[in-house]
C-alpha positions in Angstrom: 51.9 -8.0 -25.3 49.3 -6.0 -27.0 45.7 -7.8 -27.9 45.8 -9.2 -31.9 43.3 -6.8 -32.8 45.0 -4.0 -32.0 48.3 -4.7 -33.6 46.6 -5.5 -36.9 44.5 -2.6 -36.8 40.5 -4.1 -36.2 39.5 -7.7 -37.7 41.6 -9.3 -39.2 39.7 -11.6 -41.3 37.9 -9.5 -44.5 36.3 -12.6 -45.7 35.6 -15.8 -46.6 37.6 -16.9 -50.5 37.0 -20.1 -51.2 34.8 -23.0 -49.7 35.6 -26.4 -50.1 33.3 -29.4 -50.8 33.4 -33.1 -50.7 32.4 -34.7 -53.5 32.7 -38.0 -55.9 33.3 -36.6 -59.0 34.1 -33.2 -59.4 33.3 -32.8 -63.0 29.9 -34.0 -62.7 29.4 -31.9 -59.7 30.4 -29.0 -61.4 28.2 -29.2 -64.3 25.7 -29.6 -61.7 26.5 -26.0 -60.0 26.6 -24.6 -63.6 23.4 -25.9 -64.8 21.5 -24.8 -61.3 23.2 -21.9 -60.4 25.1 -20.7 -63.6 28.3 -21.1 -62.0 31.4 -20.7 -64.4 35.0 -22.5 -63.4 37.4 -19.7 -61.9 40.4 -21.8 -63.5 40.3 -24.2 -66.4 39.1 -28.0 -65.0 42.1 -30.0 -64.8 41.4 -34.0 -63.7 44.4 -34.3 -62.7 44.0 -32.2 -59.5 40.9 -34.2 -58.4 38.9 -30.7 -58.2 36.9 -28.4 -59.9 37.1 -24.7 -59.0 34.1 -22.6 -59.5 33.3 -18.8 -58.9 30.5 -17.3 -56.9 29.4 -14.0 -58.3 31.1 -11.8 -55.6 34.4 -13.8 -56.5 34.6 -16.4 -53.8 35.8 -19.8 -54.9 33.7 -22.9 -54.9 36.2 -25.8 -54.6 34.8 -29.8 -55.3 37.4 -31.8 -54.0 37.2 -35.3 -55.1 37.0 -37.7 -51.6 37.0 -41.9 -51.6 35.5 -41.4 -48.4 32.3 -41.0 -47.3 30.5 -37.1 -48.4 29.0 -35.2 -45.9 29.1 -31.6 -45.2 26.3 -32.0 -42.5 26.9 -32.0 -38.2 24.0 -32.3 -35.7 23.6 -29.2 -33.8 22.8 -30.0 -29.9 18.7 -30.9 -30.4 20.6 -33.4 -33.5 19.2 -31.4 -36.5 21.9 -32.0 -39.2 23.0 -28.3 -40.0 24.7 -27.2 -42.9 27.9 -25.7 -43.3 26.7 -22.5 -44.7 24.5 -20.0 -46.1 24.9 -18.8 -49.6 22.8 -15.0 -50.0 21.0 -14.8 -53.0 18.6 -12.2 -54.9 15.3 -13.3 -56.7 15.1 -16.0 -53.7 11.7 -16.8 -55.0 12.9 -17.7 -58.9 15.9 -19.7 -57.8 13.3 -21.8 -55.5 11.5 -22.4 -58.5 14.2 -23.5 -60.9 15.7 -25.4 -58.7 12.2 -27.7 -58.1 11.3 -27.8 -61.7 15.1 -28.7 -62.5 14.5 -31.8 -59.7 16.8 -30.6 -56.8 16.0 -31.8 -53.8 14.8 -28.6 -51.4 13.1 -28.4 -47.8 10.5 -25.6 -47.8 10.8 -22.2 -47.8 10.8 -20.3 -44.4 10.0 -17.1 -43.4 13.1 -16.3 -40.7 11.7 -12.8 -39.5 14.9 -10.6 -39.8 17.2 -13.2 -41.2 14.7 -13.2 -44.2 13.8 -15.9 -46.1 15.7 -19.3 -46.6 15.6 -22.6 -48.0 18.0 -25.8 -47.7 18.8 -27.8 -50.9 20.9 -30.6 -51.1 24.2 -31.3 -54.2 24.1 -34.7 -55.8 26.5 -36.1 -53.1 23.9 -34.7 -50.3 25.9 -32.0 -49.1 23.6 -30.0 -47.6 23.7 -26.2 -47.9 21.3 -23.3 -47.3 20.0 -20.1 -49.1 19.0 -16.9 -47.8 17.2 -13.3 -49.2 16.8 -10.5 -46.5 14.2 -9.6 -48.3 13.4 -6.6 -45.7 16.8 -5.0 -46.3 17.2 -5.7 -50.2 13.5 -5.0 -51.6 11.2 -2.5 -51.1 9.1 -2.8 -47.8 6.0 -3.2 -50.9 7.8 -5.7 -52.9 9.2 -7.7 -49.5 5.5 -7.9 -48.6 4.5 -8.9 -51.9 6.7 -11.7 -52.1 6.2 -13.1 -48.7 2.5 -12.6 -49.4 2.8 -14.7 -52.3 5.4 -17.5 -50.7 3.9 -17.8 -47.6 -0.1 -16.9 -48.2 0.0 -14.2 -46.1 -3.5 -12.1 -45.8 
């Protein structure tokens, strides 16, 4: 029986469409992603479906699913930090960072992650928990990437 990844020619998965996300109301969620991260819906919002779909600006689908249950996206990794589910890549890391303090989201500090770049955690309304992340090395100038992190992390 030949191995999967040579029958389908490599990888098989290209990459990740749509995330979902528990929330408690999916309207006011969504307005939420709009107004911080000028998200737009990928298909009209219908209440009916008890979720709001939004797009990311590579394509990917955001998905609030309404839950009764409890809402959290969070699992302790083995030391019991709560990770999050995952990392959304950004550009302007700095100017998002900002907006999203003077708009009153809840964020962790900004960290300097050597080659991963730089990241920050910020939490939805519900508390879902999610992280952001600029390789600043790889998408700016080496000047600019050392002006920023200069400037983030008052670097002499």
């Amino acid at each position: 029986m030949p191995e999967a990844s040579q029958e389908w020619g490599g990888n098989a998965l290209k990459a990740v469409c749509s995330v979902y996300v528990p929330v408690k109301n999916a309207l006011r969620s969504a307005e939420w992603w709009r107004r911080n991260f000028g998200l737009e819906f990928a298909v009209p919002y219908n209440p009916s479906e008890a979720q709001a779909i939004l797009r990311l600006s590579d394509g990917q689908w955001l998905h609030l699913v309404e839950t009764e249950g409890e809402v959290d996206s969070q699992f302790p990794d083995k030391t019991g930090y709560p990770m999050f589910r995952f990392t959304f890549e950004v550009r302007g890391i700095e100017h998002l960072y900002g907006r999203l303090r003077s708009n009153g989201v809840r964020t962790d500090e900004l960290q300097d992650r050597s080659s991963c770049g730089i990241n920050f955690v910020f939490y939805d309304p519900d508390g879902n928990k999610f992280d952001v992340n600029e390789v600043v090395d790889v998408h700016r100038t080496p000047e600019e990437a050392a002006r920023v992190k200069a400037h983030l992390f008052h670097y002499a």
